[in-house]
N, C-alpha and C positions, 0 to 999 in steps of 0.2 A: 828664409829658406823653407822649401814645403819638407814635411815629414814623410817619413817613408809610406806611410802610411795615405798621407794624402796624396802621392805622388802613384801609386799603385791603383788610387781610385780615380784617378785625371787618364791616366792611360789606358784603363778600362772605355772612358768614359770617350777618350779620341781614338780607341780601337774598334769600338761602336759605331761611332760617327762616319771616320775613315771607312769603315768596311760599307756603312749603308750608300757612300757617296760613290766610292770605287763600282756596286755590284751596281747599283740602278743610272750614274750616269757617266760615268769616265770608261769602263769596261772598253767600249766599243771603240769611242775618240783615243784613250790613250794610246792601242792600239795599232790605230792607223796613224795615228802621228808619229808616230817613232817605227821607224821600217829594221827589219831586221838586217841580217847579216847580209842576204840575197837570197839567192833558191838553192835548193838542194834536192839530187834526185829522190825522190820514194820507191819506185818501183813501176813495172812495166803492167799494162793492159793492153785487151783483143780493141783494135780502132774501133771508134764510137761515132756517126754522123758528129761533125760540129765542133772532131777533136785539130788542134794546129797540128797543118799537114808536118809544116817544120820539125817536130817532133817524134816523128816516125822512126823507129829504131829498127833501120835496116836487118841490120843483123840477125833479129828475133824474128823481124817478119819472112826473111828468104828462108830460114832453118824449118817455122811451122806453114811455108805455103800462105801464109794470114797475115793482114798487116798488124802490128801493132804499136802501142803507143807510148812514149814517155813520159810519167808523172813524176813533177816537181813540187815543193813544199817549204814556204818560206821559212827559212831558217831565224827564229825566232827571237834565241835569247840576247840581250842583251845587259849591260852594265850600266846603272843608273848612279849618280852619286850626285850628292848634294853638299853643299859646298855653303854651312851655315856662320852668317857674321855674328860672334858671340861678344862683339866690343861694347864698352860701356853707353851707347848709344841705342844700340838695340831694348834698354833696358825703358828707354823714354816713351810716353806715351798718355793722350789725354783723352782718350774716348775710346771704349769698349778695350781695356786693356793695353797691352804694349806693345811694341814693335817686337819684340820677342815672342809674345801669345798668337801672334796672327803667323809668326816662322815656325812656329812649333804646333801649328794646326796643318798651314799647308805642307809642310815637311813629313806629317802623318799620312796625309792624305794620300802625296806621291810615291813613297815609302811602298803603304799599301797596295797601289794604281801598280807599283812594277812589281810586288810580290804576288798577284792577282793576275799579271800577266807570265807568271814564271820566268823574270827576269832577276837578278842581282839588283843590288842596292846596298849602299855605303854611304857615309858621310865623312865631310872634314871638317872638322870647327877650329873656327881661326879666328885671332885678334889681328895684333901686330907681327903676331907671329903661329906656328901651326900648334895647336893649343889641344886635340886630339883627332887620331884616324880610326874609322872604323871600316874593315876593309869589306868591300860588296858581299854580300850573302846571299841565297834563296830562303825564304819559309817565314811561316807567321811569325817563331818563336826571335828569328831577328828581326824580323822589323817592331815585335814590341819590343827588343832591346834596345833600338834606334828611338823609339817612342820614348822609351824613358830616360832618353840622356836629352833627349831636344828639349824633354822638361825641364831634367837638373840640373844639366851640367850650368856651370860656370866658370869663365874666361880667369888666367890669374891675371889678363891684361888689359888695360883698359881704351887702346890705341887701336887703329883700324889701318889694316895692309891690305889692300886687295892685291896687288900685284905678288907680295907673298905668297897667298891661296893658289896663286894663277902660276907661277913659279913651280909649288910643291905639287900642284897636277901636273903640269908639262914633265914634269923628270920621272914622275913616280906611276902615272899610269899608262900604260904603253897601247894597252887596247882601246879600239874607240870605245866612247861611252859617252851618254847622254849626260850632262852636266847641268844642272840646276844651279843658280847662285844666288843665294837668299840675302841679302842685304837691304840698307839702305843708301848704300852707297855714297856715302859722307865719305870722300874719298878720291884722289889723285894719282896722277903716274904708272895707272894699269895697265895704257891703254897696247903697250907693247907686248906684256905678258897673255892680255885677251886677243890679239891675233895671233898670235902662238897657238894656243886651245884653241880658238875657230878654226883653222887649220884643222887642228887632229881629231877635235871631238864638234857631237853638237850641243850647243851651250848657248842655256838661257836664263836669262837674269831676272830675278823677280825682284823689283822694287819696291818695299814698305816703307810705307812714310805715314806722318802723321798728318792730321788736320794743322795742327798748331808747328809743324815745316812751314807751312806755306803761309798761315795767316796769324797775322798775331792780333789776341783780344787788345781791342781800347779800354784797357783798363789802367793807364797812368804812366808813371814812375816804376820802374820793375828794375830788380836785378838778377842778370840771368848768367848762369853757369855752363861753359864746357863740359860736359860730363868725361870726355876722352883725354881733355889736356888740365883740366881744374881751372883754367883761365876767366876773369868773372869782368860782367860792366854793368853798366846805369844804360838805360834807355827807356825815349819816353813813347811809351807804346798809344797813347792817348794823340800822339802828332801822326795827321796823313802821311805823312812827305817819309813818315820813318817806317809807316805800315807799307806803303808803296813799294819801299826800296826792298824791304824783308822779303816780300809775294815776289819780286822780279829777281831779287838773287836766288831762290827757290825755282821756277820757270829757267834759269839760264844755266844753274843745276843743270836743271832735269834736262834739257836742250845738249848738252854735251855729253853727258850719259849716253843720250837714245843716238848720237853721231857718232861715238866710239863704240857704241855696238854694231851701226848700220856698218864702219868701216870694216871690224871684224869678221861679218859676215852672220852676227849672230843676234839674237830677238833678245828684245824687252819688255816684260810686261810691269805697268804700275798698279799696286794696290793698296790703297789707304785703309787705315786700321778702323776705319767704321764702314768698307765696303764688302761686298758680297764677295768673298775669294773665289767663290763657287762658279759663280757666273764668267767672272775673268779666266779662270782655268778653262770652263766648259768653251769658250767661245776662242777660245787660242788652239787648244790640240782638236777641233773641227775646222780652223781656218788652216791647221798644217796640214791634216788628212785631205 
């Protein structure tokens, strides 16, 4: 467990990070990828060459003799929530940290991205079950409150629900909202609860995963642990025929993931815990916009 102390200087430290990523490269893309409410009027002007005839606001123009025009202004704000899997799995990890450190960077990051946009944001952390809410906010002062629970907090549960998470969104949040879901998605039987929320919000799943999901070292005899169920076995990691089959249950994983989202209607992004998150974010909300 980090100390207060250290945990005050990590948030510092990803409130820094967060802020320089937000102002110099997300600013603009996050923006456009996430559209607001619709338009809403602003207010009337004298017509301008070049303004939509469409928009000519009868009314004003026969009272002053002068045509004039209608101005609209996207209505902006919206509700961001992130939807963090804090199960005992998240806690795994063999290069550049855990699958936790790389959900509690990007989770800073987009936090920020909508507090920078003058939007809300909240989170849900969930196991097996809904483990805490925090409910949308504006301003800096929440989103380093959200910074500092992605660091600390911890699950009392060690099981992973995503159909739970996806459940406790459909009934509890009524307004659209942009839906994040951070996981790794070590996980079954959503796929009903994720077209529900495709349905009502827009929602996107970010997949972390480790190098050592998908490939395992040839290094022998090994005995390896369930972290979520404590369930243990022998295998000989040194035999092809057994590294084979590990790489393809991981690919056939991933392969139904990315088909119960397509069915949903909603996007998935994969990022391994020794890849660039930066680049993968940057290059998704410029392919929405």
């Amino acid at each position: 467990m980090l100390t207060t102390a250290e945990i005050l200087k990590k948030v510092k430290e990803l409130e820094i990070k967060s802020k320089k990523l937000t102002q110099h490269l997300f600013t603009g893309e996050y923006h456009s990828a996430f559209k607001g409410r619709g338009m809403s009027f602003r207010e009337v002007r004298e017509y301008a060459a070049g303004d939509d005839i469409r928009f000519i606001d009868w009314n004003v123009s026969a009272r002053f003799n002068h045509p004039f025009s209608k101005l609209f202004e996207e209505e902006r704000e919206l509700s961001v929530l992130l939807l963090v899997d804090d199960s005992a799995s998240s806690a795994f990890g063999t290069v550049h940290g855990r699958k936790k450190d790389m959900v509690t960077e990007i989770g800073a990051v987009l936090a920020f991205s909508a507090i920078n946009n003058n939007d809300k944001v909240g989170v849900v952390f969930f196991s097996d079950i809904i483990e805490k809410y925090i409910p949308p906010k504006k301003g800096k002062q929440h989103a380093l409150y959200i910074v500092r629970h992605l660091l600390s907090f911890a699950a009392k549960r060690k099981r992973t629900s995503l159909a739970t998470a996806l459940r406790y969104l459909n009934s509890s949040t009524r307004q659209r909202s942009i839906v994040f879901i951070l996981s790794d998605f070590i996980d079954t039987g959503f796929e009903d609860a994720l077209k529900v929320a495709g349905k009502k919000h827009d929602v996107i799943g970010i997949k972390i995963y480790d190098k050592m999901d998908m490939q395992l070292p040839p290094i022998g005899l090994m005995q390896v642990q369930d972290s979520e169920t404590g369930a243990t076995k022998w295998i000989d990691s040194s035999d092809y025929l057994t590294r084979q089959q590990y790489e393809q249950a991981f690919f056939e994983h991933t392969e139904v993931c990315k088909n119960i989202f397509t069915k949903a209607g909603s996007d998935l992004l994969h990022i391994r815990t020794d890849e660039d998150y930066v680049k993968v974010l940057q290059k998704f909300f410029i392919g929405r916009s």
